[in-house]
C-alpha positions as CSV (number, residue, x, y, z in Angstrom):
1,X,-14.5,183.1,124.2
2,X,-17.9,183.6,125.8
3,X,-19.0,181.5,128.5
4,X,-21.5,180.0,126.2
5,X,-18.8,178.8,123.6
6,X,-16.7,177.4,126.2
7,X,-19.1,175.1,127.7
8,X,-19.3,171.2,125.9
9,X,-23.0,169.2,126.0
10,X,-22.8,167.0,129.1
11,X,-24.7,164.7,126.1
12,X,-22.0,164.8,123.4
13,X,-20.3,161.2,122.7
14,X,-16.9,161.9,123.1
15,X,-14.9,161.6,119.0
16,X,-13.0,158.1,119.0
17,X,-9.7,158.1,116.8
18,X,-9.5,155.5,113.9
19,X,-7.9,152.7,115.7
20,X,-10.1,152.9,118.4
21,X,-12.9,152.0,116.1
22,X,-14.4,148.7,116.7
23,X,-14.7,147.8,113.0
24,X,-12.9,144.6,113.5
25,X,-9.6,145.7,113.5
26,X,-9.4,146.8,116.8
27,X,-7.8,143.5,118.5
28,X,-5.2,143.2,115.6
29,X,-4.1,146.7,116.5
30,X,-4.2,146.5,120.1
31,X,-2.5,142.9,120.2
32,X,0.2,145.2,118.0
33,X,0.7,147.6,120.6
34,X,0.6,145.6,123.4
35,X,3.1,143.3,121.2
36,X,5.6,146.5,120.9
37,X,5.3,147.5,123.9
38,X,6.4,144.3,125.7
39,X,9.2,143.7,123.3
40,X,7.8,140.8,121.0
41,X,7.7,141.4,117.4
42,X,4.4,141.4,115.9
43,X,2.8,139.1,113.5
44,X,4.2,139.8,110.2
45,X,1.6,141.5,107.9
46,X,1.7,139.8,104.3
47,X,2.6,142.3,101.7
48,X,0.6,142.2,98.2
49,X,3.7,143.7,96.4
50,X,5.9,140.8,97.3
51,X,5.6,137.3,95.2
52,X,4.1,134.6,97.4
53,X,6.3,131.5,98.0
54,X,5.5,128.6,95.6
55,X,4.5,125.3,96.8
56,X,5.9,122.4,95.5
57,X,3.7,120.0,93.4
58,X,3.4,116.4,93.8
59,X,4.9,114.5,91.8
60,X,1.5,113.1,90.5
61,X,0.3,116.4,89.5
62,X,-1.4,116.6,86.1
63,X,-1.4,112.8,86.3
64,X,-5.2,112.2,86.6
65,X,-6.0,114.8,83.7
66,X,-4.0,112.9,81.6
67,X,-5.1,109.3,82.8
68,X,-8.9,110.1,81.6
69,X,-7.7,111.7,78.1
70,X,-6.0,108.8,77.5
71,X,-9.3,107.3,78.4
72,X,-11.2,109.5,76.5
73,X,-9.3,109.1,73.5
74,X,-8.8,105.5,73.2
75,X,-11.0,103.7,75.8
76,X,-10.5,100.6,78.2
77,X,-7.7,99.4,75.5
78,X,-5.4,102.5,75.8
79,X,-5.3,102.0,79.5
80,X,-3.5,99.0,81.5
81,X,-5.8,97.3,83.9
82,X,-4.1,99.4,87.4
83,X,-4.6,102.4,85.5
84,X,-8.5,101.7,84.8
85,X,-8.8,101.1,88.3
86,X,-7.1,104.1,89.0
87,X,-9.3,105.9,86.9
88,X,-12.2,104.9,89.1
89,X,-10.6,105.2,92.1
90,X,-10.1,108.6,90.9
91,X,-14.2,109.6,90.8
92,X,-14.5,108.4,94.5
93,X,-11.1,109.7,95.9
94,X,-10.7,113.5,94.9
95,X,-7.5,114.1,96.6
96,X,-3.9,112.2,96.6
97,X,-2.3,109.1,94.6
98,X,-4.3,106.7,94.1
99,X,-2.0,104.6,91.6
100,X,-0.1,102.6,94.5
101,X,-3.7,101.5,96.1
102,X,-4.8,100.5,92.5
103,X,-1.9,98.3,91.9
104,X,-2.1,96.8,95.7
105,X,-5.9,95.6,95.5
106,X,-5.2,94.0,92.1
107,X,-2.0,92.0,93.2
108,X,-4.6,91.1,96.8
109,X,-7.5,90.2,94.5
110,X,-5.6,88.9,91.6
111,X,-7.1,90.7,88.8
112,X,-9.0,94.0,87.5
113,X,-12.0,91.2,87.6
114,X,-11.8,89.9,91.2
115,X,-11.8,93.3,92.2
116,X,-15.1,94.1,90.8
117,X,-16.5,90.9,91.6
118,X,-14.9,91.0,95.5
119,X,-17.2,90.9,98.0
120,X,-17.7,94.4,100.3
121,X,-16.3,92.7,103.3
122,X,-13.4,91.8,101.8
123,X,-12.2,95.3,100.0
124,X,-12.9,96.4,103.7
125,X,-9.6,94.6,104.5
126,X,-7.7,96.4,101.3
127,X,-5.4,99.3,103.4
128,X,-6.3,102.6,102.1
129,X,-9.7,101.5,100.3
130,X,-13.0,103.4,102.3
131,X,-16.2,103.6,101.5
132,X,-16.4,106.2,98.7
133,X,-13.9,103.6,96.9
134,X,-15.7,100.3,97.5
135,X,-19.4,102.0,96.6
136,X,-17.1,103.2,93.2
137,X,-15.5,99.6,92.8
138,X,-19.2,97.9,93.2
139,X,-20.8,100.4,91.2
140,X,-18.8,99.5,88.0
141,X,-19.4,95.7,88.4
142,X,-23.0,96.1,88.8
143,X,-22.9,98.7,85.5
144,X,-21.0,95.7,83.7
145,X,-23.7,93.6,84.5
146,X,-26.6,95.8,83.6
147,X,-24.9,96.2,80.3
148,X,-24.3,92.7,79.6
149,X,-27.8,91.8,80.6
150,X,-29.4,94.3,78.4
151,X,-27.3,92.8,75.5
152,X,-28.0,89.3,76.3
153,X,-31.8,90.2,76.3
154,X,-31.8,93.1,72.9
155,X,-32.3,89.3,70.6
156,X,-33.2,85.8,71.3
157,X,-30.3,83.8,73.1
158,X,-29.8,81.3,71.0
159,X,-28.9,83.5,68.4
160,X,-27.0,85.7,70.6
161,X,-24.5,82.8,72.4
162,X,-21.6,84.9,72.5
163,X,-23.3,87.8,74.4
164,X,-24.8,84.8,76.4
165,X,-21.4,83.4,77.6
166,X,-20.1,87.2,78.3
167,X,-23.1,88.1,80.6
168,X,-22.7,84.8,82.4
169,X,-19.0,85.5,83.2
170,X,-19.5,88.9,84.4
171,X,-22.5,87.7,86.2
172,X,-20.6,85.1,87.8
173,X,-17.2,83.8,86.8
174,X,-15.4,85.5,89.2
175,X,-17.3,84.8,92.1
176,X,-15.3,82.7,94.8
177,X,-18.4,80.7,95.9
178,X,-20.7,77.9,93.3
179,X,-24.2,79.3,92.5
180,X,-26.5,77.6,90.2
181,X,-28.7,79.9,88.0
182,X,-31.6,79.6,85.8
183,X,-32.2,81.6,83.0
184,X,-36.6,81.6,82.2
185,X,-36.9,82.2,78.4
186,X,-40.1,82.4,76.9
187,X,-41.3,81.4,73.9
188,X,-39.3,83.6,71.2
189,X,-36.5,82.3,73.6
190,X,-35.9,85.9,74.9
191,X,-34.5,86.1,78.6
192,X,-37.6,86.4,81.4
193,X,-35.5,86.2,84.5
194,X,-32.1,85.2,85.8
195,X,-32.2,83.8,89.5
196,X,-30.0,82.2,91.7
197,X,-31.6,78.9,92.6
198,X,-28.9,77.9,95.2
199,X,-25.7,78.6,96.6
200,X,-23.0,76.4,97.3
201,X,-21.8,73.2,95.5
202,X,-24.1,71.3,93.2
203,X,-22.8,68.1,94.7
204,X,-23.5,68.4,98.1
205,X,-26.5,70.9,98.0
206,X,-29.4,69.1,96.7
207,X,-31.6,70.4,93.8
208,X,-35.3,69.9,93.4
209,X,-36.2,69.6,90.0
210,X,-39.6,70.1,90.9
211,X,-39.1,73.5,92.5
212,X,-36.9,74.7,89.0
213,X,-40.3,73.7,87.0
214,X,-42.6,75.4,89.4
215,X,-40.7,78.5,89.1
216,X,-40.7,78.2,85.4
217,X,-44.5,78.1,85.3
218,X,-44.5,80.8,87.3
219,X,-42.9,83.4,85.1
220,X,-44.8,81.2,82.0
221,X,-41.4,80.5,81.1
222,X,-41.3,77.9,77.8
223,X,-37.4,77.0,78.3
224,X,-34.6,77.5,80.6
225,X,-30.7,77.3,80.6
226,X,-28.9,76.3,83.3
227,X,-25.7,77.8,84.5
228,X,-23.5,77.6,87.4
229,X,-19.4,78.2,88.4
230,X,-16.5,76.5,89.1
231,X,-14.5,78.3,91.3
232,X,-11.7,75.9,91.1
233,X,-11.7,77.1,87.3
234,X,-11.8,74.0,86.2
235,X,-15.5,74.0,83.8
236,X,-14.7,70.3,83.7
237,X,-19.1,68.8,84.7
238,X,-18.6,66.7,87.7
239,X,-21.0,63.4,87.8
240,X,-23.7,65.2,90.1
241,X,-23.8,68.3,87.6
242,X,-24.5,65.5,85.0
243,X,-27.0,63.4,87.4
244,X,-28.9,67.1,88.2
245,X,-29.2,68.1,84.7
246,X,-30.8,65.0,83.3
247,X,-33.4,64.7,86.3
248,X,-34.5,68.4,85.9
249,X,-34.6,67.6,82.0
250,X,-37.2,64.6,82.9
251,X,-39.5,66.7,85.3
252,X,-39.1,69.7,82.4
253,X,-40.5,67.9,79.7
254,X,-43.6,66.1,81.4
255,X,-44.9,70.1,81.6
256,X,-43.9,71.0,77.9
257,X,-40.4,73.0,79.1
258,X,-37.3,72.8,76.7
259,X,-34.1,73.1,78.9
260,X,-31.6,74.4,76.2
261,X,-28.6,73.4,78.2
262,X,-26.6,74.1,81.1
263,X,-23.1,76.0,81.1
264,X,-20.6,75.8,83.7
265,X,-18.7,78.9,83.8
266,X,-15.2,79.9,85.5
267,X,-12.8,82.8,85.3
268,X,-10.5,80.6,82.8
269,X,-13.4,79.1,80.2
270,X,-16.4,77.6,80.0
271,X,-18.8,73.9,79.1
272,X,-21.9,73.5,77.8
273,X,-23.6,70.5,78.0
274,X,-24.9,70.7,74.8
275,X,-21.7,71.1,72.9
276,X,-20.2,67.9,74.9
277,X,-23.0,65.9,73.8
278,X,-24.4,65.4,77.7
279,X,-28.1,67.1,76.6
């Protein structure tokens, strides 16, 4: 060999074998060797070729895909009230079993419909029930009331009762505190507006008749219904329902303003003052 041939560049980047490549693969290799070397067996490498251990399912696999085709298929009726709960639990809690939380809030609450109606603060004390599941739980009662609203409201309410009584249940029969409400029709007697005039019981909260009529000439309203809730569940009218009714009646028709009647509502029934003979 000549001189010439002999002689490497001072430049030249000396070659690097493969393993020595930093291509991200380097510390696996090297924690091998060093591994080997000091006696400690390496981390096992997983082999395609070889079938990967199963993991068991739980038992409530498939449950949920066949809970909503049962749904799908027959509606509410096909379902017990747990499992419709369940169901919606189901949007709001992707993962785990959700059928043992459903059946605990209704045996807290009582029913499927004191758990919609339940108050935020007091799902918040339901074990296992977040956020995600109380924004589900309130979602649905507010879509039950939209809907019975609408109905109420697609023909006059006189000739729509039943849809009348149904809206005011969902709107309030469940609710575990009295409100009185005023339902402004105008002059096909087509719902306006439903407010809550007051909270708490009629007998010991006073009521203003003349605030109720300046709030019906407000909205131009031409007749109203008055409804509140018995908590108790008894829709039995107590004396100051009956004194109340009659007073706002008086002030009502010295401004031309028909009040159709007034319904006491609770979660077992419901009175109208009209139908007893007290209007």
């Amino acid at each position: 060999m000549s001189e010439t041939e002999d002689r490497k560049p001072a430049s030249a980047t000396p070659q690097r074998t493969a393993s020595e490549i930093d291509d991200g693969t380097r510390v696996f290799f090297d924690q091998t060797r060093d591994a080997s070397a000091s006696g400690i067996a390496s981390p096992a490498v997983s082999d395609s070729s070889s079938p990967k251990a199963k993991q068991p399912k739980p038992h409530y696999h498939g449950h949920r895909q066949r809970l909503r085709e049962r749904f799908i298929k027959g509606g509410a009726t096909a379902l017990a009230d747990y499992e419709l709960l369940e169901l919606m639990l189901c949007m709001a809690m992707p993962r785990g079993d959700v059928k043992p939380l459903a059946k605990s809030l209704i045996a807290q609450f009582g029913s499927f419909a004191n758990v919609l109606a339940a108050r935020p603060e007091d799902l918040q004390t339901a074990k296992g029930l977040g956020e995600a599941g109380i924004a589900a739980i309130k979602i649905a009662e507010a879509s039950a009331q939209h809907l019975s609203r609408e109905r109420a409201m697609e023909q006059p309410v006189i000739a729509s009762w039943e849809q009348l009584i149904d809206y005011c249940r969902v709107r309030i029969g469940h609710l575990k505190t009295e409100e009185l409400h005023l339902l402004f029709l105008d002059r096909k007697n087509r719902l306006i507006a439903d407010e809550c005039h007051q909270r708490g019981t009629v007998d010991h909260t006073p009521v203003y008749p003349r605030e109720v009529i300046k709030r019906a000439l407000e909205l131009h309203a031409s007749a109203l219904i008055l409804v509140h809730n018995h908590p108790s569940g008894d829709a039995t009218p107590s004396k100051g329902d009956i004194d109340m009714t009659r007073k706002i009646i008086e002030a009502a028709k010295a401004m031309d303003i028909t009040v159709h009647d007034h319904i006491i509502i609770s979660h077992a029934g419901y009175n109208s003052f009209k139908t007893l003979g007290l209007i």
